[in-house]
C-alpha positions, 0 to 999 in steps of 0.5 A, a space after each residue: 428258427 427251429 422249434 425247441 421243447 423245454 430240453 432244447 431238443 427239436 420238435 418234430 413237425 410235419 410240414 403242415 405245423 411247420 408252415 403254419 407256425 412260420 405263418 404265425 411268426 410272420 402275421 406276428 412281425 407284420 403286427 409288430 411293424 404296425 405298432 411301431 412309431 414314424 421315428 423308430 426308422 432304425 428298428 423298422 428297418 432291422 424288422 423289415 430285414 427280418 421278415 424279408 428273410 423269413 418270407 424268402 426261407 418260406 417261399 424257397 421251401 415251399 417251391 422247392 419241396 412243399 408244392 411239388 410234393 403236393 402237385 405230384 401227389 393229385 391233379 386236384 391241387 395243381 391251380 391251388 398250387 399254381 395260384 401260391 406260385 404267382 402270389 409268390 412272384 408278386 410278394 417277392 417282388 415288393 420283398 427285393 423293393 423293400 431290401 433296396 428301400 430306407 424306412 424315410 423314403 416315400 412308400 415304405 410303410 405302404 409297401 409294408 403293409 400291402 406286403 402284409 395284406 398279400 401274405 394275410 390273404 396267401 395264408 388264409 388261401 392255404 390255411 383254408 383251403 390247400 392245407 385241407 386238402 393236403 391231409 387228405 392226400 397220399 403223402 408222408 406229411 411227417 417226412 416232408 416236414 423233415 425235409 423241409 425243416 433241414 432246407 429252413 435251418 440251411 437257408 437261415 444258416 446261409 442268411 
């Protein structure tokens, strides 16, 4: 969801804040499902959706807008990039697993959690890492977030 300041107006992001916050909301999700009891099978599920949406939105702008920018601005950053491309794969595969999937069957909470751990680990890659060497780039980090905040609002919109 769009970031508001207390007048409701939209908060200018660049595309670092943006995906960083994002990263924040879902860490925040994930914490929430670990706190959760066996028995509230219908709330898990309602947060699982929740963040299955959420980390498909994420990755869609990533791949769409985020990474090709910062592969066409240095080669420096292409097997960083590369690397978040394959980590993606392999959680939107366990995401499409837990869309078909009940909080009773077998592996559910499992799946949940090493969902978590893969984000966890993809985060602090490019917290750590990309996102640094990002700011050092060439790009207008501002207008990127723009572009990327507008292709947020129209994927949740169509969610």
């Amino acid at each position: 969801m769009p970031n508001a300041n207390t007048k409701g107006q939209a908060v200018q992001q660049d595309a670092i804040e943006l995906l960083t916050a994002q990263h924040k909301e879902v860490k925040d999700m994930f914490e929430e499902f670990e706190n959760m009891s066996d028995r509230a099978t219908t709330s898990k599920k309602k947060l699982v959706e929740k963040i299955c949406e959420n980390l498909i939105m994420h990755t869609a702008i990533e791949e769409e807008i985020f990474y090709p920018a910062v592969r066409e601005a240095s080669k420096e950053t292409e097997d960083m990039v590369d690397e978040a491309v394959v980590e993606h794969a392999s959680a939107k595969d366990l995401i499409a697993q837990l869309q078909e999937a009940d909080p009773g069957d077998d592996l559910y909470d499992a799946k949940v959690k090493v969902l978590g751990e893969q984000i966890d680990h993809h985060v602090e890659e490019e917290e750590e890492e990309m996102f640094k060497k990002v700011r050092k780039l060439k790009l207008d980090l501002d207008a990127l977030g723009q572009e990327m905040a507008a292709r947020r609002d129209e994927l949740l919109a169509s969610a």
